[in-house]
FIGULO-358279 format. One record per residue (C-alpha): x, y, z. Coordinates in Angstrom, 3 decimals, padded with zeros to 6 digits. Each point is the difference from the previous one (the first is absolute). Layout:
FIGULO-358279
         X         Y         Z
         X         Y         Z
...
//
This chain:
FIGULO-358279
         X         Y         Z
   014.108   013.609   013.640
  -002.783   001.017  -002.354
   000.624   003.246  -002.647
  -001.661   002.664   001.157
  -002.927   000.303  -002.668
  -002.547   001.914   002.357
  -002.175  -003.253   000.121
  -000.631  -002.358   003.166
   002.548  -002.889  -000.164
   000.539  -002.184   002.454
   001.301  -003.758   000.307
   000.030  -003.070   001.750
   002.470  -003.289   000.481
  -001.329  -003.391  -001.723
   000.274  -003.415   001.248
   002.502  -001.770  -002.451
  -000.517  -003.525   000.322
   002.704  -002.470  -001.106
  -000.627  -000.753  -003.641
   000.307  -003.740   000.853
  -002.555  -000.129   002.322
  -002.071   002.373  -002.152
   000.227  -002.204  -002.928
  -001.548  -002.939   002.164
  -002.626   002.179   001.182
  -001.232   000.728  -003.385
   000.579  -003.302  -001.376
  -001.718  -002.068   003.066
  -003.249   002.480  -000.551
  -000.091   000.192  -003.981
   000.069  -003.213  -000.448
  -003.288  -000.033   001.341
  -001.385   002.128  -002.572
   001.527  -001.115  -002.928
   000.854  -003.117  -001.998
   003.732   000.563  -000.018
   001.619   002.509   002.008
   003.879   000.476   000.687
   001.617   002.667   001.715
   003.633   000.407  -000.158
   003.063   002.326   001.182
   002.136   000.580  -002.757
   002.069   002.111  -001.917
  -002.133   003.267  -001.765
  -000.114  -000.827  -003.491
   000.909   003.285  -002.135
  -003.158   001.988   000.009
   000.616   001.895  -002.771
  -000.513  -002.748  -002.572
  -002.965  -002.273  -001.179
  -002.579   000.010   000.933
   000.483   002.838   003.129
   001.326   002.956  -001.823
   000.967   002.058   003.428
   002.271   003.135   000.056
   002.365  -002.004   002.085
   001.468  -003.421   000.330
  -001.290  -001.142   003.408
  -002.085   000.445   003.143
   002.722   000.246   002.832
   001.917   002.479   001.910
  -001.718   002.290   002.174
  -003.142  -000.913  -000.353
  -003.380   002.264   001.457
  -003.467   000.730  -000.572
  -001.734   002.913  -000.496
  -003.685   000.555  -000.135
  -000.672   003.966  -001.283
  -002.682   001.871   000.194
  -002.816  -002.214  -000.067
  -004.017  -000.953  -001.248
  -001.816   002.447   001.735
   001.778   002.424  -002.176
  -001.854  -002.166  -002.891
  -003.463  -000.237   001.652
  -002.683   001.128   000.386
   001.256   002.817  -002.361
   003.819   000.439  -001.200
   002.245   002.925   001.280
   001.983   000.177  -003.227
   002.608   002.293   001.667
   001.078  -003.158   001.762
   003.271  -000.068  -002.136
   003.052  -002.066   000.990
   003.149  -000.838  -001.890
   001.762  -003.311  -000.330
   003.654   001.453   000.430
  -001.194   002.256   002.881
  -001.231  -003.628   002.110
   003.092  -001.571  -000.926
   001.631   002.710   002.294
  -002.622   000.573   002.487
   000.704  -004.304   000.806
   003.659   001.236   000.267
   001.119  -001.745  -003.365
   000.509   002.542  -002.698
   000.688  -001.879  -002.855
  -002.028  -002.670   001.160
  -001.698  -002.959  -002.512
  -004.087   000.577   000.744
  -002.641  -002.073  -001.238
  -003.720  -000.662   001.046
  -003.226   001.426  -000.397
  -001.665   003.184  -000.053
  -002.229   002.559  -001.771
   001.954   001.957  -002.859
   000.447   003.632  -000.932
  -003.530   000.965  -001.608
   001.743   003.078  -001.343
   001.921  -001.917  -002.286
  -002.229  -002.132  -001.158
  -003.132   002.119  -000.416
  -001.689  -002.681   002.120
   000.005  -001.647   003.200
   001.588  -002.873   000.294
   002.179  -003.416   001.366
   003.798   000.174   000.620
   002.194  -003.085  -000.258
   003.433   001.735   001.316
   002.989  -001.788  -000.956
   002.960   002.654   000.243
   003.384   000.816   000.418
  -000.045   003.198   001.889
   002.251   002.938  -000.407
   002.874   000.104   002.066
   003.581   002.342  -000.008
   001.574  -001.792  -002.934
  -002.638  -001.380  -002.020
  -003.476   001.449  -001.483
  -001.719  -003.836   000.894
  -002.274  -001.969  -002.312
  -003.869   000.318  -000.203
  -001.416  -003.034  -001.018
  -003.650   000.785   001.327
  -003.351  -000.464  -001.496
  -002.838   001.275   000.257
  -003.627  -001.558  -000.671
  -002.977   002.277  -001.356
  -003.579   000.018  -000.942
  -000.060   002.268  -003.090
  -002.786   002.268   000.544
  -001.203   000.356  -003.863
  -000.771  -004.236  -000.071
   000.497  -001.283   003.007
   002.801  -002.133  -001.434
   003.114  -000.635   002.368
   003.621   001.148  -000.707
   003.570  -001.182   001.435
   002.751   002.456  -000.479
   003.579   000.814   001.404
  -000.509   003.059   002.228
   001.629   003.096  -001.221
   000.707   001.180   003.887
   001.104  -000.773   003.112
  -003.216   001.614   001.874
  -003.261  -001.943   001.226
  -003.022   001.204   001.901
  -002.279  -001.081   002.801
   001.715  -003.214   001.474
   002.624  -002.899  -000.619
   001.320  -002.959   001.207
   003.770  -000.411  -000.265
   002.874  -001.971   000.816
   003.616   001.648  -000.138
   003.105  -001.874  -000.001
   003.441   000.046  -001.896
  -000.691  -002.127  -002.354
   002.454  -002.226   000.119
   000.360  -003.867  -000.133
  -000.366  -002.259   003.021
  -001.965  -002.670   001.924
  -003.741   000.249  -000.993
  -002.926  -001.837   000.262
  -001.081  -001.720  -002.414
  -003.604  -001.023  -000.286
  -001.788  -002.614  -002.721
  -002.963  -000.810   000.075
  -002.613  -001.741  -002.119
  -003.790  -001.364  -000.440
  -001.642   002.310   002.821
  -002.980  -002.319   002.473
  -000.336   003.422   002.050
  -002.238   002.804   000.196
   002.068   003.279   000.181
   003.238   001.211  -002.099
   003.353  -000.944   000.221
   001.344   003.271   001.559
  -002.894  -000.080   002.905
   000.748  -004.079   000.460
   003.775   001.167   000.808
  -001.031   002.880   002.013
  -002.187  -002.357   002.052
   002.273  -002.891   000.637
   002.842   001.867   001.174
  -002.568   002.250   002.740
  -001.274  -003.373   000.925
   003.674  -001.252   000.265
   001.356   003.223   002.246
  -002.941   001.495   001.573
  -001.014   003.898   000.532
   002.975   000.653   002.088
   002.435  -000.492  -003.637
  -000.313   002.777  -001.911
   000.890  -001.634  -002.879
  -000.284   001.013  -004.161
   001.836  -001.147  -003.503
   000.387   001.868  -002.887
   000.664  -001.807  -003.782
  -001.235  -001.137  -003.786
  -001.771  -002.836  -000.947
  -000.936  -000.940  -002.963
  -003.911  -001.725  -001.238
   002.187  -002.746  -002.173
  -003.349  -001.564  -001.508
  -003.818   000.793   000.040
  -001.809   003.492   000.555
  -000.754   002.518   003.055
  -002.224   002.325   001.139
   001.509   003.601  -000.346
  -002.104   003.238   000.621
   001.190   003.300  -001.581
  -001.314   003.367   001.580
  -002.141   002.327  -002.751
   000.643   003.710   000.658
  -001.166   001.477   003.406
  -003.761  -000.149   000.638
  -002.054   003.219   000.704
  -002.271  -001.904   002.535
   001.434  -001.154   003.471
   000.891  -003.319  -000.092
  -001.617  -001.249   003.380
   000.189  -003.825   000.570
   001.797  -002.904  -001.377
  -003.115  -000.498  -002.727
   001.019   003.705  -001.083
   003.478  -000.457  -000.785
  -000.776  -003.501  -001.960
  -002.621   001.461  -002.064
   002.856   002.737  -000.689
   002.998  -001.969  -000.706
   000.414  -001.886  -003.862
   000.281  -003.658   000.740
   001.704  -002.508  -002.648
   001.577  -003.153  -000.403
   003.596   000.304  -001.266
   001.649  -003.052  -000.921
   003.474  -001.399   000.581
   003.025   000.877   000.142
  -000.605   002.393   002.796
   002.809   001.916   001.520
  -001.192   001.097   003.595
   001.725   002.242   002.375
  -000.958  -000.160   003.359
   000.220   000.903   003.931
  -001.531  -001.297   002.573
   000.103  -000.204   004.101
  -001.306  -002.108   002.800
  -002.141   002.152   001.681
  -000.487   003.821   000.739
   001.931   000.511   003.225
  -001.912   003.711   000.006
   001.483   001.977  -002.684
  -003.160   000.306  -002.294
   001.641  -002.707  -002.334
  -001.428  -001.864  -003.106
   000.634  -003.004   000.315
   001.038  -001.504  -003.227
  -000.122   001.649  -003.360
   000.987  -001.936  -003.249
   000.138   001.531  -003.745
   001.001  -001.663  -003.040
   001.006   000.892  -003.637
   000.792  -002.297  -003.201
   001.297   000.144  -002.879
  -002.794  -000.293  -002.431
  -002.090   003.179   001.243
  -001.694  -000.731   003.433
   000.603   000.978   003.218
  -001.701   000.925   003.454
  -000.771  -000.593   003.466
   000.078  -004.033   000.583
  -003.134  -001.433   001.944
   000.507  -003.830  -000.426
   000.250  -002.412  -003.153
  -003.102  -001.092  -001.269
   001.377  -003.325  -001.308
   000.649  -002.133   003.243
   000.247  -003.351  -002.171
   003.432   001.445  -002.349
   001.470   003.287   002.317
   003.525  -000.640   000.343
   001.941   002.815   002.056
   003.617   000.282   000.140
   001.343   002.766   002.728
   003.114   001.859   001.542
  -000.635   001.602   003.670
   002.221   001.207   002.749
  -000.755   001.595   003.367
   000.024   003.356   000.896
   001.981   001.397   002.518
  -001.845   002.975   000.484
  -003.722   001.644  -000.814
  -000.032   003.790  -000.823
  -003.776   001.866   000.247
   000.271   003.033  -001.980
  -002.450   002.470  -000.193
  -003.044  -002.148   002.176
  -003.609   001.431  -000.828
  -001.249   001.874   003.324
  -002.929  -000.924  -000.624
  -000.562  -003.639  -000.952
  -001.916  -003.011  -000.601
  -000.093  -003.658  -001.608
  -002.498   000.243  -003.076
   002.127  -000.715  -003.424
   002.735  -002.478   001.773
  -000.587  -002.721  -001.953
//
């Protein structure tokens, strides 16, 4: 089970659903929404080249969620002592060594700022120090200009959203789509069809990269804490630094069906590039030329680590 780290962990079994079926699930309700859409189960291309760039070649073995800490940590005012560390959840999911990617807020110590993770890691294990390939996304106090950076640690603060697996090659989903005719994202479109598909008594969530092939997104990056209480929604959007980052977009995300009472987010995407931007995806902003292109697999288990005792929905988004 768990390491013993002196914080709350507990875990529950996911619904995997046949990746067959899965892939006709998403197709049948995607199609909807977009011009083209094809969904596939094939072979995980290597991750580790163009235009991903992951610390390890695929998506499968093992695979499990984890959702840490959490936003109530964020908001209405930060507790920066919230500090976790991206080895550490690799063996609190009981997978030391574990490939980790997703989304979360990074280590303000090390950056002098608060600010957005994009974790993408090979974690430490017996025979092998790992390979951090994370960013991290910042407002820079002095202009308000934003910065993308490898992070120089392991640590992160507040909250994440992660998916841990071996990292190795296998069956995947594979997910293109193209011209979107829908409101909503891509990420909450999948989310959506496959709840519609298996109903609140599937506890179902998938973990993967896609990439924003052509046209631009909305990304927010978080400035450094803020002094006043961050109340409602219209607080925390009045807070955040909204831009529009164009393509290519490398986004790591998580997401699940529904909360099956474990204080859960329910889907969390980041994304980083290659010429300088990065952040926390929203939804493209260029429905007429978006073209996605994603890799996904199921979880087979969901890990809450360190759950807020005292919680709330504001800042979800």
């Amino acid at each position: 089970m768990a390491a013993n780290t002196g914080m709350p962990v507990t875990r529950r079994a996911m619904v995997v659903p046949d990746l067959d079926e899965l892939s006709s699930v998403l197709q049948t309700g995607l199609k909807i929404c977009f011009e083209t859409a094809e969904v596939n189960v094939v072979d995980c291309p290597d991750l580790t080249q163009q235009p991903f760039h992951l610390a390890a070649p695929g998506l499968c073995g093992s695979p499990r969620l984890t959702d840490v800490g959490g936003v109530p940590y964020l908001v209405p005012l930060a507790q920066k002592e919230k500090k976790y560390n991206l080895d550490t959840v690799a063996e609190q999911v009981d997978l030391p060594g574990a490939f980790i990617l997703g989304a979360g807020a990074g280590p303000h110590a090390a950056v002098g700022t608060n600010n957005e993770m994009i974790a993408n890691i090979r974690t430490r294990s017996a025979d092998s120090e790992g390979d951090n390939q994370t960013r991290l996304s910042s407002i820079l106090p002095e202009d308000g200009s934003y910065c993308l950076k490898c992070s120089p640690t392991r640590d992160f603060n507040l909250l994440a959203n992660l998916m841990a697996s071996e990292g190795k090659p296998g069956k995947v989903l594979e997910v293109k789509c193209q011209t979107r005719r829908s409101p909503d994202n891509f990420v909450s479109l999948m989310r959506h069809f496959i709840h519609k598909h298996y109903g609140k008594d599937k506890f179902i969530g998938l973990g993967g990269v896609f990439v924003i092939e052509e046209g631009k997104a909305k990304i927010h990056i978080m400035p450094d804490f803020s002094k006043k209480p961050l109340d409602t929604e219209e607080d925390v959007n009045k807070w955040l630094k909204f831009f529009e980052f164009k393509a290519p977009l490398i986004c790591c995300s998580v997401f699940v069906t529904h909360d099956p009472g474990m204080d859960l987010r329910l889907e969390h995407t980041h994304c980083f590039s290659h010429h300088g931007q990065g952040g926390h995806y929203h939804h493209d902003v260029t429905p007429k030329t978006v073209s996605y292109r994603g890799y996904f697999v199921p979880a087979e288990w969901m890990y809450r680590i360190d759950p807020p005792t005292i919680t709330h929905n504001i800042g979800r988004d």
